[in-house]
N, CA, C and O atoms as CSV, one atom per row, in Angstrom:
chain,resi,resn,atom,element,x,y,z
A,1,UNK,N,N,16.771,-3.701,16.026
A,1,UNK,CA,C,17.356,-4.197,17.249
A,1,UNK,C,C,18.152,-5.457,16.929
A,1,UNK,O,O,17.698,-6.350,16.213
A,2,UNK,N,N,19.222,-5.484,17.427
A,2,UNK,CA,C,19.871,-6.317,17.225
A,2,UNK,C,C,19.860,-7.873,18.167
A,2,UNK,O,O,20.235,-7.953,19.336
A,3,UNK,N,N,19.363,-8.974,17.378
A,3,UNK,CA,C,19.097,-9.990,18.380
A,3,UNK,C,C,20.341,-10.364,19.435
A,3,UNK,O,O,19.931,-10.925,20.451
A,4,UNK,N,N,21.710,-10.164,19.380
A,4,UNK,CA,C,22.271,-10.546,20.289
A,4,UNK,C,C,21.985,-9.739,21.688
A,4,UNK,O,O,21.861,-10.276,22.789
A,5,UNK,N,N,21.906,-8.353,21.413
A,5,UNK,CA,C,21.512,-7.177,22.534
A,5,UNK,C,C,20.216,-7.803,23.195
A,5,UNK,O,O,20.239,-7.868,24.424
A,6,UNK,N,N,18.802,-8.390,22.378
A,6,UNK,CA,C,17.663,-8.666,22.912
A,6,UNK,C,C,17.543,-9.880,23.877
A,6,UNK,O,O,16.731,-10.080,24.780
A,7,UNK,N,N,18.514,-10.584,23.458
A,7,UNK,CA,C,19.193,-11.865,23.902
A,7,UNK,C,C,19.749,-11.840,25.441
A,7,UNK,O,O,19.570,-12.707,26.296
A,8,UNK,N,N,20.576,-10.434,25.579
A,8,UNK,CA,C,21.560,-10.667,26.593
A,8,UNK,C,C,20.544,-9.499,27.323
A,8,UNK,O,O,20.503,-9.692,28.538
A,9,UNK,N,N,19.649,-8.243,26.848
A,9,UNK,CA,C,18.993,-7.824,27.673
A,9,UNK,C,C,17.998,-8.729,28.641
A,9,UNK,O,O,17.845,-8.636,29.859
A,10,UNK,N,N,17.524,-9.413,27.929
A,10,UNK,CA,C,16.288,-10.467,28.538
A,10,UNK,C,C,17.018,-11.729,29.237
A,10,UNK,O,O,16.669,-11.818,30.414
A,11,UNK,N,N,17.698,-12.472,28.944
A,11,UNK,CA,C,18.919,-13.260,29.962
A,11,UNK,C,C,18.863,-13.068,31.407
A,11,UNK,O,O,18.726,-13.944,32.261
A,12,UNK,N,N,19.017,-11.486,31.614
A,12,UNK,CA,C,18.554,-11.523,32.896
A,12,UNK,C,C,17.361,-11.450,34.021
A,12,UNK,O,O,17.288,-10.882,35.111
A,13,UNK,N,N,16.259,-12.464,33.107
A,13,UNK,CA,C,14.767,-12.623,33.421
A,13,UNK,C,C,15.382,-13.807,34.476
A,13,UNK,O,O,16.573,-14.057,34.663
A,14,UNK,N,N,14.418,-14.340,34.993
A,14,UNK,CA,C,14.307,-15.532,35.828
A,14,UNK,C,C,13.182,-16.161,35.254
A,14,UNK,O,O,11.994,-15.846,35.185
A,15,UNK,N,N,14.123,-17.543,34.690
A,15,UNK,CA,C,12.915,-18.697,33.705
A,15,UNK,C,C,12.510,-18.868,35.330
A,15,UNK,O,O,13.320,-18.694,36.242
A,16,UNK,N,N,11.317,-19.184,35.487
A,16,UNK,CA,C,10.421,-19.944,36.619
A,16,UNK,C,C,10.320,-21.322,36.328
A,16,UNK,O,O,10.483,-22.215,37.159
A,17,UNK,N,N,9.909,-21.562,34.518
A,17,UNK,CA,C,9.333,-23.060,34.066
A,17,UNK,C,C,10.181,-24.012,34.534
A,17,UNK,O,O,11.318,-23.886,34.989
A,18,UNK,N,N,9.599,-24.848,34.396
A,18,UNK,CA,C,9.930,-26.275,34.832
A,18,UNK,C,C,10.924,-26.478,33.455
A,18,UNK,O,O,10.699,-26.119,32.300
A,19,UNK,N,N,12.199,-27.245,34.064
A,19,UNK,CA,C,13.467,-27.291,33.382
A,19,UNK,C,C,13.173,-28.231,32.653
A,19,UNK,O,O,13.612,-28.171,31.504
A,20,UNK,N,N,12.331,-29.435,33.043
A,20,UNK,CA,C,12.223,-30.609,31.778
A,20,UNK,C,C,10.992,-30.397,30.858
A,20,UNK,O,O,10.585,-31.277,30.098
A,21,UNK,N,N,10.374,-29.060,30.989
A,21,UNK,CA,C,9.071,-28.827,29.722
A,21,UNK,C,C,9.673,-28.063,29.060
A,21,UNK,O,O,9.109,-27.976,27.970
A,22,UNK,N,N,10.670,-27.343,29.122
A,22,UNK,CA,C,11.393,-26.252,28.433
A,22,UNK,C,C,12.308,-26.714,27.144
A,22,UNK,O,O,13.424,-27.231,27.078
A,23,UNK,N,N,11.158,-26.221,25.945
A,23,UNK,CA,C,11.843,-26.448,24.554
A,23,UNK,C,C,12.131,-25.314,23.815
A,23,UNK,O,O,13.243,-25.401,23.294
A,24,UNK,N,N,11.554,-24.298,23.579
A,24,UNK,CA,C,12.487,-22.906,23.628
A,24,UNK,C,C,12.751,-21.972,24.370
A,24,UNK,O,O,11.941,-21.514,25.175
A,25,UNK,N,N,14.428,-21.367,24.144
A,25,UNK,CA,C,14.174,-20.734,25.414
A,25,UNK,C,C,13.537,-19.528,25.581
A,25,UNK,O,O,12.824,-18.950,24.761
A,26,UNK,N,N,13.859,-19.159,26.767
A,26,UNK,CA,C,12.690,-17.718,27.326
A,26,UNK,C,C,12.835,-16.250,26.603
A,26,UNK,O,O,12.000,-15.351,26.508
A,27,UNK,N,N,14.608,-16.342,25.977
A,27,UNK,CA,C,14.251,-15.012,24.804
A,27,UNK,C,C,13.886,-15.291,23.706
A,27,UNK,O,O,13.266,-14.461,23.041
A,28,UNK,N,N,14.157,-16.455,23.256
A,28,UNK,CA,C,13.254,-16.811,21.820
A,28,UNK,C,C,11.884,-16.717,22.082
A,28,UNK,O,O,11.381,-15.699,21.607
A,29,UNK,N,N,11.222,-17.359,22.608
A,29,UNK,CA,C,9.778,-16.544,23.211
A,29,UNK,C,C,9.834,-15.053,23.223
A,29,UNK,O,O,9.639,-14.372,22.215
A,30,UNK,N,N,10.077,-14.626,24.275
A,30,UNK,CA,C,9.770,-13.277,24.118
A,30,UNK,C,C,10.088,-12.492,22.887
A,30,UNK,O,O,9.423,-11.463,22.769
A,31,UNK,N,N,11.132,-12.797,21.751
A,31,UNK,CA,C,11.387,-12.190,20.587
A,31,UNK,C,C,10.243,-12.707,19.459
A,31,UNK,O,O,10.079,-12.092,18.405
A,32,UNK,N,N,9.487,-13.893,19.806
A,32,UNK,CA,C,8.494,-14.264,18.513
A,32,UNK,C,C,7.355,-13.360,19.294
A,32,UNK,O,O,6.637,-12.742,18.509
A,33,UNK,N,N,7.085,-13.186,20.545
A,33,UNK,CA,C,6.082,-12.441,21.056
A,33,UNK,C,C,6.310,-11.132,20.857
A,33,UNK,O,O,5.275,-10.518,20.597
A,34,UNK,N,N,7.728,-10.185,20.897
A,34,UNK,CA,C,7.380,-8.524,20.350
A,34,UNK,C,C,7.787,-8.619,18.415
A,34,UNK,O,O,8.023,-7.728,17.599
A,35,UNK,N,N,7.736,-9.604,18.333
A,35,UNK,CA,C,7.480,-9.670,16.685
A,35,UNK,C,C,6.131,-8.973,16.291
A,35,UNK,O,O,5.677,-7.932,15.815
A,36,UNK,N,N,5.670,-10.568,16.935
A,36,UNK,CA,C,4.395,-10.235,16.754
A,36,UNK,C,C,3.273,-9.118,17.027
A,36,UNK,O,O,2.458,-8.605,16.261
A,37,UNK,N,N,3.519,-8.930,18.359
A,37,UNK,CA,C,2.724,-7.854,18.623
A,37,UNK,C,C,3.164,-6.450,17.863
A,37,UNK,O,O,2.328,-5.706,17.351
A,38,UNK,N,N,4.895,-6.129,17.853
A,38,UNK,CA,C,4.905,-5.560,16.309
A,38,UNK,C,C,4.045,-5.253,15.209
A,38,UNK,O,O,3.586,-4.181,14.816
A,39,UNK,N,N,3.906,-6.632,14.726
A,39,UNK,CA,C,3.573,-6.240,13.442
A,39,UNK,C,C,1.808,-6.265,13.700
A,39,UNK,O,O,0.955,-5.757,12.971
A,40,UNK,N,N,1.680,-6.748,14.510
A,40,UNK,CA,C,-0.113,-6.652,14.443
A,40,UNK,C,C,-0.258,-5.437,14.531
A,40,UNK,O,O,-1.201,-5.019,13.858
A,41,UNK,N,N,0.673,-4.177,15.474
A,41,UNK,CA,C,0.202,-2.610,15.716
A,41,UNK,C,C,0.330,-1.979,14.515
A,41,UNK,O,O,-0.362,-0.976,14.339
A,42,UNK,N,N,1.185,-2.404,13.508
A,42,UNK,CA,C,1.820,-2.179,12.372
A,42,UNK,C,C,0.981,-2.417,11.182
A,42,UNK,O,O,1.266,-1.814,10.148
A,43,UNK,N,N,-0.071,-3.268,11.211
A,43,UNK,CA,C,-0.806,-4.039,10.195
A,43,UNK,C,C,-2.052,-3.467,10.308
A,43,UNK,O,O,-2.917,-3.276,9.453
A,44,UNK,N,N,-2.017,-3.177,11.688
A,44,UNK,CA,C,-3.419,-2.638,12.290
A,44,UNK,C,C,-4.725,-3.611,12.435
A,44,UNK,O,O,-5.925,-3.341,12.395
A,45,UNK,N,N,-4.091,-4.740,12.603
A,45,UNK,CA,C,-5.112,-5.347,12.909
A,45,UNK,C,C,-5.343,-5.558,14.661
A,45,UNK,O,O,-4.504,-5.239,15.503
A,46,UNK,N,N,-6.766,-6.206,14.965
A,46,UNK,CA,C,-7.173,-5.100,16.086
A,46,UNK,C,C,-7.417,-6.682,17.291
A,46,UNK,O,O,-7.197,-6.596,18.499
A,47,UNK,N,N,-7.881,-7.959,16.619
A,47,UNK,CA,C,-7.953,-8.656,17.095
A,47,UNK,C,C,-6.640,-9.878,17.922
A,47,UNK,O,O,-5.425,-9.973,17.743
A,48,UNK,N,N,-7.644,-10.686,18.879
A,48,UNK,CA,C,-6.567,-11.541,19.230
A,48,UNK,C,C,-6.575,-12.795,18.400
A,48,UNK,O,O,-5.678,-13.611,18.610
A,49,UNK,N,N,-7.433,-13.033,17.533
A,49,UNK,CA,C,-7.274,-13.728,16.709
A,49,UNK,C,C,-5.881,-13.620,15.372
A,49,UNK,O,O,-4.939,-14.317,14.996
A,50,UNK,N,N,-6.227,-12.883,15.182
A,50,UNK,CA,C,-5.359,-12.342,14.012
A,50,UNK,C,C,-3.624,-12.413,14.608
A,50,UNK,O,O,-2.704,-12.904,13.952
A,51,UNK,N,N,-3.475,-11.738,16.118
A,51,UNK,CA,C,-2.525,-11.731,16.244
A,51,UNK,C,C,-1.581,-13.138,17.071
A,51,UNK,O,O,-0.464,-13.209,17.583
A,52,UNK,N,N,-2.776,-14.175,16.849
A,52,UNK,CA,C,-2.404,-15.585,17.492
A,52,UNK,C,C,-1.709,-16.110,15.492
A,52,UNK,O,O,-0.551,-16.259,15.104
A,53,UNK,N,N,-2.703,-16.207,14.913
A,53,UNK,CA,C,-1.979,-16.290,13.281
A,53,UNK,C,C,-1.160,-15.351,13.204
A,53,UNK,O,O,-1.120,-15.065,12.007
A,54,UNK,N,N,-0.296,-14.519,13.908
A,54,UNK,CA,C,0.947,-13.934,13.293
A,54,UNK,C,C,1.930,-14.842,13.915
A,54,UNK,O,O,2.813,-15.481,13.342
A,55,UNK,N,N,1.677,-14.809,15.030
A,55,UNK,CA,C,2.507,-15.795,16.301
A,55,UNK,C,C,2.857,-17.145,15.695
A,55,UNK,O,O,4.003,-17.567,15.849
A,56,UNK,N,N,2.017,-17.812,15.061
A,56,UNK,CA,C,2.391,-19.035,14.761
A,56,UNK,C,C,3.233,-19.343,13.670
A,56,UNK,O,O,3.989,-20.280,13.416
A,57,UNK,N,N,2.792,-17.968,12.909
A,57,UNK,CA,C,3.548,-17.942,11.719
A,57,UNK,C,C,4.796,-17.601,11.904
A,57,UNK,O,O,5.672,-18.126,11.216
A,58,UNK,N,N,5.053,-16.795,12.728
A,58,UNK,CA,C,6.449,-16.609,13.388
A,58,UNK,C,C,7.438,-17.258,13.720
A,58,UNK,O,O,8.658,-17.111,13.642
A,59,UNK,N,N,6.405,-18.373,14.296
A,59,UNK,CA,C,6.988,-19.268,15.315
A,59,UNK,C,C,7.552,-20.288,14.198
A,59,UNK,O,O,8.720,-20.672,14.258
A,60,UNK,N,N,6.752,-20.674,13.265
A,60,UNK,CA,C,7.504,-21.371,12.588
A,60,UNK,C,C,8.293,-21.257,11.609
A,60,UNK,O,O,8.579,-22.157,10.819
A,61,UNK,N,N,8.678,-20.184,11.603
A,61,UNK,CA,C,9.588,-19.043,10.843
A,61,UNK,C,C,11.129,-19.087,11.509
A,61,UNK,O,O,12.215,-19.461,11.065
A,62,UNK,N,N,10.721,-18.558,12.709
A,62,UNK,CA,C,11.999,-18.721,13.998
A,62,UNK,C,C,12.619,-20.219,14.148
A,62,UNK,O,O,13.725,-20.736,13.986
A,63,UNK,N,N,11.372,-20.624,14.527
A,63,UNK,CA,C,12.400,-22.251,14.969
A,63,UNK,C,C,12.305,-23.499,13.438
A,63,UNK,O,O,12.335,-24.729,13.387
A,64,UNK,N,N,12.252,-23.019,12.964
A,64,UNK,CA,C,12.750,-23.975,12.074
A,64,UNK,C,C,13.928,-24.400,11.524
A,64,UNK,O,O,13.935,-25.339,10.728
């Protein structure tokens, strides 16, 4: 999938958050979140543990 398509599909969400807590935006979220859950179905691992350590690892993968 191509991130500009995931970008402009999800764009038309409605951020709710509060405009001055907002440090990434709402498709970068949602793209480190179907990463992740990705690869956890993929890895087969079964927990929410495991798939909070993919997330972070992601996360600091993405925004760095």
């Amino acid at each position: 999938m191509c991130l500009e398509a995931f970008t402009t599909f999800f764009s038309e969400l409605t951020d709710t958050r509060q405009s001055a807590k907002i440090t990434y935006p709402l498709e970068d979220i949602l793209f480190v979140i179907l990463c992740g859950v990705s690869l956890e179905q993929s890895a087969g691992a079964r927990s929410v543990i495991t798939l909070m350590v993919i997330l972070i690892g992601l996360t600091a993968w993405v925004f760095k």
